[in-house]
VOPAGU-2260 file (C-alpha; in pm, 1 decimal, decimal comma):
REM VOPAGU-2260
SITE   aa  ch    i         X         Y         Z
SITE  UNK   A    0    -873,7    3108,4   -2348,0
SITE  UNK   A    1   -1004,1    3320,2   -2091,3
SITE  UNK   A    2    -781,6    3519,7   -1873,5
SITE  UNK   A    3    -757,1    3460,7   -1486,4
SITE  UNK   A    4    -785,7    3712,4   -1188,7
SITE  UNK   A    5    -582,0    3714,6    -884,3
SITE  UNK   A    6    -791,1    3572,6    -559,8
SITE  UNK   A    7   -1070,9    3423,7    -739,2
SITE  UNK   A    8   -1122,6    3088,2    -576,0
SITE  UNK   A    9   -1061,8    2773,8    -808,2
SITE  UNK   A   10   -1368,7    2568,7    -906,9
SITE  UNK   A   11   -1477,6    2292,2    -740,2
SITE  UNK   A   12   -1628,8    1989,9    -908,5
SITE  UNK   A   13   -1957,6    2033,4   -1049,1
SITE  UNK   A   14   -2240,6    1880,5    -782,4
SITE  UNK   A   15   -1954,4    1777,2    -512,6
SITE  UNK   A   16   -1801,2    1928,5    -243,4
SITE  UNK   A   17   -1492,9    1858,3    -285,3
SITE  UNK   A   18   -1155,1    2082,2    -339,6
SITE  UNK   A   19   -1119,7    2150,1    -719,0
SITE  UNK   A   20    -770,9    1932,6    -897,9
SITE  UNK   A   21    -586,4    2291,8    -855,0
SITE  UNK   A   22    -696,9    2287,5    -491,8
SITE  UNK   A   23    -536,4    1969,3    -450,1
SITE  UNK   A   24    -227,5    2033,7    -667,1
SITE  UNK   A   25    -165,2    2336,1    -449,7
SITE  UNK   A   26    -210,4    2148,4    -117,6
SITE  UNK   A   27       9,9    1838,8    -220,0
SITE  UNK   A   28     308,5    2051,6    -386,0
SITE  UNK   A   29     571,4    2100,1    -162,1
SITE  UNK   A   30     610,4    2436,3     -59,1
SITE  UNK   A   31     319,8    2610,5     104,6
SITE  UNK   A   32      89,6    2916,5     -48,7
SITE  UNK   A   33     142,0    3196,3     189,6
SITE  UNK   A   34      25,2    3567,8     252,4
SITE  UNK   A   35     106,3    3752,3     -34,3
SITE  UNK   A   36     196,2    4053,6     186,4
SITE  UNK   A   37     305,8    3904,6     535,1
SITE  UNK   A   38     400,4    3526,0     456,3
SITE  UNK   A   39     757,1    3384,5     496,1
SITE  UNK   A   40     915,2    3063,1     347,6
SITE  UNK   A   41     630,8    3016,1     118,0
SITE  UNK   A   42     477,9    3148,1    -206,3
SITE  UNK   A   43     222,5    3367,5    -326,2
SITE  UNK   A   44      47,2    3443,0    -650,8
SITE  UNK   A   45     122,8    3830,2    -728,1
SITE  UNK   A   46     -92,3    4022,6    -939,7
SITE  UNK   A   47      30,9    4132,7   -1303,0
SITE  UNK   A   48      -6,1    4505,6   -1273,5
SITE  UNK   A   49     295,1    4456,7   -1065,7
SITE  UNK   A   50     532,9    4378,6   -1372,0
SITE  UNK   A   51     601,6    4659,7   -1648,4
SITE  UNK   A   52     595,4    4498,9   -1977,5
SITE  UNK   A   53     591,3    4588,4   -2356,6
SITE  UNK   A   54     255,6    4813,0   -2374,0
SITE  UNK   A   55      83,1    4882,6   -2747,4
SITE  UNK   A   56     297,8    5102,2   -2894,6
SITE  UNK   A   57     634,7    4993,2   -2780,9
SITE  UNK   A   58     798,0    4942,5   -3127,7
SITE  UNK   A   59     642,7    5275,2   -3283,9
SITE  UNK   A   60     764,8    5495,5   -3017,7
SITE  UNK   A   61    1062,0    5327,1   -2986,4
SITE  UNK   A   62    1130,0    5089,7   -2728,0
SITE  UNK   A   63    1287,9    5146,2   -2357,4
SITE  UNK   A   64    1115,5    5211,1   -2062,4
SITE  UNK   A   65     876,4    5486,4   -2252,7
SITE  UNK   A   66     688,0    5208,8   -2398,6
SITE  UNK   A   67     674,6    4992,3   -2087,9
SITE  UNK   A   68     368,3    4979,6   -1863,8
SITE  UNK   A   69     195,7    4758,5   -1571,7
SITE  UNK   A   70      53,2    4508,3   -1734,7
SITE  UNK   A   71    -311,0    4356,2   -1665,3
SITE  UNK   A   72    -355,8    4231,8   -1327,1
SITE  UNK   A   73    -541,5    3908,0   -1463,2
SITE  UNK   A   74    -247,7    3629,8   -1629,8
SITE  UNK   A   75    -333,6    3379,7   -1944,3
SITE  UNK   A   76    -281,5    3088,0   -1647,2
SITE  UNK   A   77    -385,7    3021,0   -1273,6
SITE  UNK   A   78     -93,5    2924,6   -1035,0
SITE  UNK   A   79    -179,2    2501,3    -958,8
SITE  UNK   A   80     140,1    2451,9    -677,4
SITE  UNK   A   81     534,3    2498,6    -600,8
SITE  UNK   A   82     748,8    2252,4    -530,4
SITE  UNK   A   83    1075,8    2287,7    -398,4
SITE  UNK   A   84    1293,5    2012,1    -440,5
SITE  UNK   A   85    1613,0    1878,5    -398,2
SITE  UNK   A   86    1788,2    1536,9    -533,1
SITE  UNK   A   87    2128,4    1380,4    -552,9
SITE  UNK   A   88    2114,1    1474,5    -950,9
SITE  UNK   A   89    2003,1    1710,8   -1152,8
SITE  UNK   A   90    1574,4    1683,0   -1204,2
SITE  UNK   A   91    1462,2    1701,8   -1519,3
SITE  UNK   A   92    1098,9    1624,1   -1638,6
SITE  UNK   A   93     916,9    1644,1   -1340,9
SITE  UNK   A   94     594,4    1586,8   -1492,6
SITE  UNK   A   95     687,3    1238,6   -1623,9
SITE  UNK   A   96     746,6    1121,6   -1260,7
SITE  UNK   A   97     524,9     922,7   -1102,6
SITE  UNK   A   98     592,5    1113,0    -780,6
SITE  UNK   A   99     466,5    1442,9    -876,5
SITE  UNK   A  100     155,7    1545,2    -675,5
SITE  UNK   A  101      30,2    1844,9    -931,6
SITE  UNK   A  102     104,7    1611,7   -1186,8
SITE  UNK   A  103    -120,3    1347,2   -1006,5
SITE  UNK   A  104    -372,1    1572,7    -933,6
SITE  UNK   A  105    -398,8    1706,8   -1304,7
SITE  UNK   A  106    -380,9    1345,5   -1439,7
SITE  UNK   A  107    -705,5    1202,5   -1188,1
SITE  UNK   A  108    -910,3    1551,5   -1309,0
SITE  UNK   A  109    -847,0    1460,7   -1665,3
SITE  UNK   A  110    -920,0    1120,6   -1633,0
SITE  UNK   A  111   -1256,3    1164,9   -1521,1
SITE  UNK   A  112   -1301,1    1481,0   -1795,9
SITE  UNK   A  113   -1309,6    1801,9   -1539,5
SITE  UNK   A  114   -1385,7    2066,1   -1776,1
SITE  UNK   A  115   -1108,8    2278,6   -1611,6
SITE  UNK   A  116    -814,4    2062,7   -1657,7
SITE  UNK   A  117    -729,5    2141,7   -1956,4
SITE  UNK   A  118    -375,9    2213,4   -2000,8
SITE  UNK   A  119     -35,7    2222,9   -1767,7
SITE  UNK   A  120     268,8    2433,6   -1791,6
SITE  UNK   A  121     563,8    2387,2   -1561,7
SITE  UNK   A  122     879,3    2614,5   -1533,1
SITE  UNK   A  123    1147,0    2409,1   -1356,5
SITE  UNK   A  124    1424,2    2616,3   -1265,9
SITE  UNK   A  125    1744,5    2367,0   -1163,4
SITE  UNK   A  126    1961,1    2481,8    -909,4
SITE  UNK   A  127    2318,1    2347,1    -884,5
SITE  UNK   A  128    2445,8    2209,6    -576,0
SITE  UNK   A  129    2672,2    1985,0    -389,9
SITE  UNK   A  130    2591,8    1770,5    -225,2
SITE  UNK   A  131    2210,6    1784,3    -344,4
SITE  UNK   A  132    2040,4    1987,0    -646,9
SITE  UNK   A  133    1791,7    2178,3    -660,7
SITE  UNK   A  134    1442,9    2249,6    -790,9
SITE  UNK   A  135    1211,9    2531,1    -790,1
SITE  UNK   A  136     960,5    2418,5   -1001,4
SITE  UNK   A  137     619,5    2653,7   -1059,2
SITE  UNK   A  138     312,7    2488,6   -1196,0
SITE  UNK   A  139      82,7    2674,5   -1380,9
SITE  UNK   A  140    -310,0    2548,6   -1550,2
SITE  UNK   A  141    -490,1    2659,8   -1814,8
SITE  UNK   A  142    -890,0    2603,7   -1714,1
SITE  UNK   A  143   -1022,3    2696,1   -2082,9
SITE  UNK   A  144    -865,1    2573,2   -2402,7
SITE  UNK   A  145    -532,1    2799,3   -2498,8
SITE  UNK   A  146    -611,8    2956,3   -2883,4
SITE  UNK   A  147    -396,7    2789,2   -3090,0
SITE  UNK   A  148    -354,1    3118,7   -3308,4
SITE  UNK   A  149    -255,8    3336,1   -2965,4
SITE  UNK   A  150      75,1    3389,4   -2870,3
SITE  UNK   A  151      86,3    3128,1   -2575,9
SITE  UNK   A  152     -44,1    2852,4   -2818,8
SITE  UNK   A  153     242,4    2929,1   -3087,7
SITE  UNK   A  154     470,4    2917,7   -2775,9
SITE  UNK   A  155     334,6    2542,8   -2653,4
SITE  UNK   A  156     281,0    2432,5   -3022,9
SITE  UNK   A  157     594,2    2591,1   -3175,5
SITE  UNK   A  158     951,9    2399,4   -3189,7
SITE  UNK   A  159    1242,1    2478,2   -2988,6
SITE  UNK   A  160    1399,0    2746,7   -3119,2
SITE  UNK   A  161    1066,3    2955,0   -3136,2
SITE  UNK   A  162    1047,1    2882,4   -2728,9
SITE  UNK   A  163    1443,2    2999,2   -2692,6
SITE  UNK   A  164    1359,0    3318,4   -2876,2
SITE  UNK   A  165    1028,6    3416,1   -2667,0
SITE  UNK   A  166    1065,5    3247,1   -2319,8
SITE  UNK   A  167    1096,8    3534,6   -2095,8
SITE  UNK   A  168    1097,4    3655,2   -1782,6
SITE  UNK   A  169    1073,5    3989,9   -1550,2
SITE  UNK   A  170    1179,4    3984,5   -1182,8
SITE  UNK   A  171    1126,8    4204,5    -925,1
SITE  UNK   A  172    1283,5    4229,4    -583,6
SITE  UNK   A  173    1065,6    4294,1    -301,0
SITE  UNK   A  174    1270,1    4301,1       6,8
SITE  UNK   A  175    1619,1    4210,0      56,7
SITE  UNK   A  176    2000,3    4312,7      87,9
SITE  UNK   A  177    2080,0    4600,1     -83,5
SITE  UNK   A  178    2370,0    4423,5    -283,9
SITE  UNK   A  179    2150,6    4194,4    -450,3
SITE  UNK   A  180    1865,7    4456,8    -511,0
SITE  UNK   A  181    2186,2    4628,0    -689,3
SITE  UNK   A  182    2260,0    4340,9    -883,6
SITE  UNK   A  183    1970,8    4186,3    -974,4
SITE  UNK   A  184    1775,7    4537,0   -1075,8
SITE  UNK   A  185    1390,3    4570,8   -1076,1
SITE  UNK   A  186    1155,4    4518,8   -1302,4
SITE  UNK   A  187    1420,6    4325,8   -1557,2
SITE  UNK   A  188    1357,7    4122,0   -1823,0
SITE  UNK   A  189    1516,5    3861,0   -1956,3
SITE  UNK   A  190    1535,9    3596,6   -2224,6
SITE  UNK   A  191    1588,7    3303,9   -2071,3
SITE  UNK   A  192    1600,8    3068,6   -2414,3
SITE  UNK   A  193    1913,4    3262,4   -2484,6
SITE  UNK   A  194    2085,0    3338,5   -2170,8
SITE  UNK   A  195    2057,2    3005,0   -2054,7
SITE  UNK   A  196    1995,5    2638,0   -2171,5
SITE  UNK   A  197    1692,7    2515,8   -2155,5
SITE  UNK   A  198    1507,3    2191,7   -2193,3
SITE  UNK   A  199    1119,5    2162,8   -2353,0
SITE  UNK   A  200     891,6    1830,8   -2241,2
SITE  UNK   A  201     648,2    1870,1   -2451,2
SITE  UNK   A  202     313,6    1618,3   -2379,5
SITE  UNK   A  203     -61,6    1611,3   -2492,3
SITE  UNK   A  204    -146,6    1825,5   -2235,9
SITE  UNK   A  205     111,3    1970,9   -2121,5
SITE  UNK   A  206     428,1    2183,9   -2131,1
SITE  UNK   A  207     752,1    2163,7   -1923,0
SITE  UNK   A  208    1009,0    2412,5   -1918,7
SITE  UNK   A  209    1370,3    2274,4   -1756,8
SITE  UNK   A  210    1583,4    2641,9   -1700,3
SITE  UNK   A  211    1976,1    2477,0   -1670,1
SITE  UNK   A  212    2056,2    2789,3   -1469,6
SITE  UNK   A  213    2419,4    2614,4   -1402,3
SITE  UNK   A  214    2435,7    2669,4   -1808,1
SITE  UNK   A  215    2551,3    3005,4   -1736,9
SITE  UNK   A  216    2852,2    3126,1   -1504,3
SITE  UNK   A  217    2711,3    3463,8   -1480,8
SITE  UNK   A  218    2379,2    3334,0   -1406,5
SITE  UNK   A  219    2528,2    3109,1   -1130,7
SITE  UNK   A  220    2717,7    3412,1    -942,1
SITE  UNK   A  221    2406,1    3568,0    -900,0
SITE  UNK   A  222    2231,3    3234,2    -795,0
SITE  UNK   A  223    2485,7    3241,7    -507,5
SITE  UNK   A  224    2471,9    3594,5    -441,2
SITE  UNK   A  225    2085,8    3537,5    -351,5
SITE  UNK   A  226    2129,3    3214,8    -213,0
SITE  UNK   A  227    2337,7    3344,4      10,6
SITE  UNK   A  228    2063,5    3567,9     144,0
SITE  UNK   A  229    1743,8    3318,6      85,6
SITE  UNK   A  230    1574,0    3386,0     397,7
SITE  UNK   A  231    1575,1    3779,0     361,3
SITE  UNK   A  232    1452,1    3764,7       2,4
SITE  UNK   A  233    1153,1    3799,3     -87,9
SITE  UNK   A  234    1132,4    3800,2    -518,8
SITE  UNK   A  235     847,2    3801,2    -766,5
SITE  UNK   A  236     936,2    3629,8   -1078,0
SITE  UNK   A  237     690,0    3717,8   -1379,6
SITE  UNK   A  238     673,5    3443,9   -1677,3
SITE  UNK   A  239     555,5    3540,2   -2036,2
SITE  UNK   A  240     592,9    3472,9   -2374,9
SITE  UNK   A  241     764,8    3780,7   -2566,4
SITE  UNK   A  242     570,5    3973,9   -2781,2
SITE  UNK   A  243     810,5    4104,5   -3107,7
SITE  UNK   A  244     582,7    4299,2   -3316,3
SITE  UNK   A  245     341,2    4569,2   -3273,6
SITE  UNK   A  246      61,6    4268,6   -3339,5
SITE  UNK   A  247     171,6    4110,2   -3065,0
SITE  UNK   A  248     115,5    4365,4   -2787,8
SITE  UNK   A  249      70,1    4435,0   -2507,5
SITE  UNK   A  250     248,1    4155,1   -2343,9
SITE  UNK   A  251      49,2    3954,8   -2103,7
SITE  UNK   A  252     230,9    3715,5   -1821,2
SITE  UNK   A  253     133,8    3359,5   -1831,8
SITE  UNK   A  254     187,3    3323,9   -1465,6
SITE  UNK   A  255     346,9    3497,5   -1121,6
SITE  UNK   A  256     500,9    3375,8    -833,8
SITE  UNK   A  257     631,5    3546,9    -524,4
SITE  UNK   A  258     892,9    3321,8    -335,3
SITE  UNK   A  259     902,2    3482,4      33,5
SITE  UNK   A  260    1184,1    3416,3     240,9
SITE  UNK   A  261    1208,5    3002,9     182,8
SITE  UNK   A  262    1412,7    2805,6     382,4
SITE  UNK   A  263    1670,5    2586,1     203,7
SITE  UNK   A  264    1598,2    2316,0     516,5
SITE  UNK   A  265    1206,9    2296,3     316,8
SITE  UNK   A  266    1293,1    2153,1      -7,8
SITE  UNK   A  267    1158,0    1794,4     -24,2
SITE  UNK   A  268    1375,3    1522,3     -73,7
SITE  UNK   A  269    1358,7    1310,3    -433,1
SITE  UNK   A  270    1501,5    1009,1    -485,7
SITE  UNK   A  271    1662,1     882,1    -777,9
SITE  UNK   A  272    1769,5     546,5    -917,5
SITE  UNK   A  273    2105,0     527,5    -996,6
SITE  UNK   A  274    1985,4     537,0   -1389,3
SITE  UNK   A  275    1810,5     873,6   -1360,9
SITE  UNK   A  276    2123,5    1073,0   -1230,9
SITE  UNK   A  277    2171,1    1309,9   -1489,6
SITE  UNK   A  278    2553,6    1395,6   -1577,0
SITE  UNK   A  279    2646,2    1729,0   -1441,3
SITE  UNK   A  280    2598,6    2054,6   -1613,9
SITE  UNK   A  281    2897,7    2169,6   -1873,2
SITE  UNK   A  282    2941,6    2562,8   -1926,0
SITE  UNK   A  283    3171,0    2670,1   -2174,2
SITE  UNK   A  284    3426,3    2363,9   -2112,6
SITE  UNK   A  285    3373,8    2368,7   -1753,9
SITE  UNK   A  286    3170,4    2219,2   -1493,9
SITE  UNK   A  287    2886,7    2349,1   -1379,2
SITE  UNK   A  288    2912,4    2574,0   -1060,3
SITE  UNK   A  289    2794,2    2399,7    -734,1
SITE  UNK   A  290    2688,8    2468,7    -434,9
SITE  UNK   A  291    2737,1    2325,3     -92,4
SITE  UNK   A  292    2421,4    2397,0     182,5
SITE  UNK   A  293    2498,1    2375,6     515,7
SITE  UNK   A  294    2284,4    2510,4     825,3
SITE  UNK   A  295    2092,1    2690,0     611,5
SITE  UNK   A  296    2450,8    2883,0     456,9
SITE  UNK   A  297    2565,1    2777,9      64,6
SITE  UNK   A  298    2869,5    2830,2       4,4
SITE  UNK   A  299    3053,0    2808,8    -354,3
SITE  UNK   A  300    3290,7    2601,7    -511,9
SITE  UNK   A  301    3356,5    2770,5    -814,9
SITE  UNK   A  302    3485,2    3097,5    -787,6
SITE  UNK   A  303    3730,5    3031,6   -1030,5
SITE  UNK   A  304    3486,4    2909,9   -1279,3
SITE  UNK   A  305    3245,1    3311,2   -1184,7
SITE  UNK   A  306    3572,8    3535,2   -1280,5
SITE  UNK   A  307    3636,9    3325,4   -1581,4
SITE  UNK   A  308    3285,6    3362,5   -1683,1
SITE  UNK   A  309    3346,2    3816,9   -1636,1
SITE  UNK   A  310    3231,9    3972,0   -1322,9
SITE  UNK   A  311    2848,3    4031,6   -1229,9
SITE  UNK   A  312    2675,3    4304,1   -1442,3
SITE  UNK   A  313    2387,8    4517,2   -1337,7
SITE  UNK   A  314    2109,9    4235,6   -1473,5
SITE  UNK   A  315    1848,5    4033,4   -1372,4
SITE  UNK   A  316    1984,2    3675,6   -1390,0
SITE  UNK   A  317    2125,8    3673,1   -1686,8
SITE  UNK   A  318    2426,6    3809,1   -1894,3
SITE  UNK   A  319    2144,7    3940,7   -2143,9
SITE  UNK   A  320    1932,6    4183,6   -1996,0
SITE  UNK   A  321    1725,7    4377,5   -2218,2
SITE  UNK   A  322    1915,6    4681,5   -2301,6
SITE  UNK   A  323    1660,7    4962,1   -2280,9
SITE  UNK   A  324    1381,2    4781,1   -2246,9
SITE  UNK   A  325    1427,0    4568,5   -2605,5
């Protein structure tokens, strides 16, 4: 599997000139690419340097920030689309629907054997809400075949519990209020497989990843906390399978996203059949936190449920942030 540089232009159909599948799957997903630098209430594909991550010699010297560094600019994957969705219910397996416009777009380029359509991974991060859920789903493509012996193709082949233990990811806040940069922290890391439940898809060729993020009271708090201040936030979230020995380094991201300042108002609408509507999330006994958005404001409903769940620590998004780097 060859790695992927930021900016190089996707490849277009031998002998045609047409826009490549990912050129399509980026057009039809829902929320617009923007400037990486100047764009609002869009997205963005940063570059890896960006992220500090386990560097070779993290366990020998070890651990914490000392054996951190930027990783390589280049990820394992190249960004194919974002959607951002809302439904009635909770979404989960996006790529099975026959609505999905990346997933259409992969499915016609395989069907008529692009040589760069060779695997998908999608990270669906589900947002609870009242009235509506949410979505933030990022699609990412593998254009070679992934190494079955490398760490992302023990992470796609590998059962569940594998993915729980190595799903990670790093965030860093680019602009916004100075309570959330507070909270949330730069350049954390977190495993998300622990800290919060989440769902595998698994299919021939691809890989979905459904992040419950109502799973988690503490998680939620933050969720509002940020939600609260969407428009002014703009957030790079780093994705990457952890590396746990010193074999395994350095750690590489398998895909970036900036989110810039989106707009609650741009999340496209889904509907589901009464059949799909998922039950609603449970979190330690309780129900899931929601959300009400309104003029562009969310405001929570389950305050009671945040203090029972402890009050918001200095992490990323997640009760489990990497203590010293580990």
């Amino acid at each position: 599997m060859c790695p992927t540089k930021p900016g190089r232009p996707a490849q277009a159909a031998a002998g045609s000139g047409e826009k490549s599948w990912r050129e399509q799957a980026v057009a039809a997903s829902s929320l617009r690419p923007v400037d990486l630098d100047r764009g609002t209430n869009g997205w963005a594909s940063p570059p890896g340097d960006l992220f500090h991550l386990r560097a070779r010699g993290y366990f020998s010297c070890g651990g914490g920030k000392r054996g951190k560094a930027p990783s390589a600019a280049e990820w394992l994957l190249r960004p194919a689309g974002v959607d951002w969705l809302r439904s009635h219910a909770r979404l989960d397996h996006v790529l099975a629907r026959h609505d999905n416009r990346v997933a259409a777009a992969f499915r016609r380029a395989r069907l008529r054997n692009d040589p760069t359509a060779h695997f998908l991974l999608a990270v669906n991060l589900q947002v609870p809400g009242r009235p509506d859920a949410y979505s933030a789903v990022f699609y990412f493509a593998a254009e070679a075949p992934i190494a079955p012996d490398s760490l992302l193709g023990r992470f796609v082949q590998g059962d569940d519990a594998y993915r729980n233990a190595r799903f990670k990811i790093a965030n860093r806040i680019v602009n916004g209020p100075w309570l959330l940069r507070a909270t949330v922290g730069n350049y954390a890391a977190c495993l998300l497989g622990r800290a919060l439940t989440c769902r595998y898809h698994r299919g021939v060729d691809y890989l979905e990843i459904d992040v419950d993020i109502g799973s988690s009271a503490i998680a939620s708090a933050i969720l509002h906390l940020a939600l609260g201040a969407v428009t002014s936030v703009t957030i790079d979230m780093g994705f990457l399978v952890e590396s746990q020995s010193e074999e395994e380094l350095p750690e590489r991201l398998f895909g970036a996203v900036r989110i810039a300042r989106m707009e609650m108002g741009a999340a496209r609408y889904v509907e589901l059949p009464p059949n799909e509507a998922m039950p609603e999330t449970v979190c330690s006994g309780r129900a899931g936190a929601g959300f009400r958005v309104s003029s562009g404001k969310v405001v929570n409903h389950s305050r009671q449920q945040d203090r029972a769940g402890g009050k918001v620590g200095r992490s990323m998004s997640c009760p489990e942030r990497e203590r010293g780097g580990k």
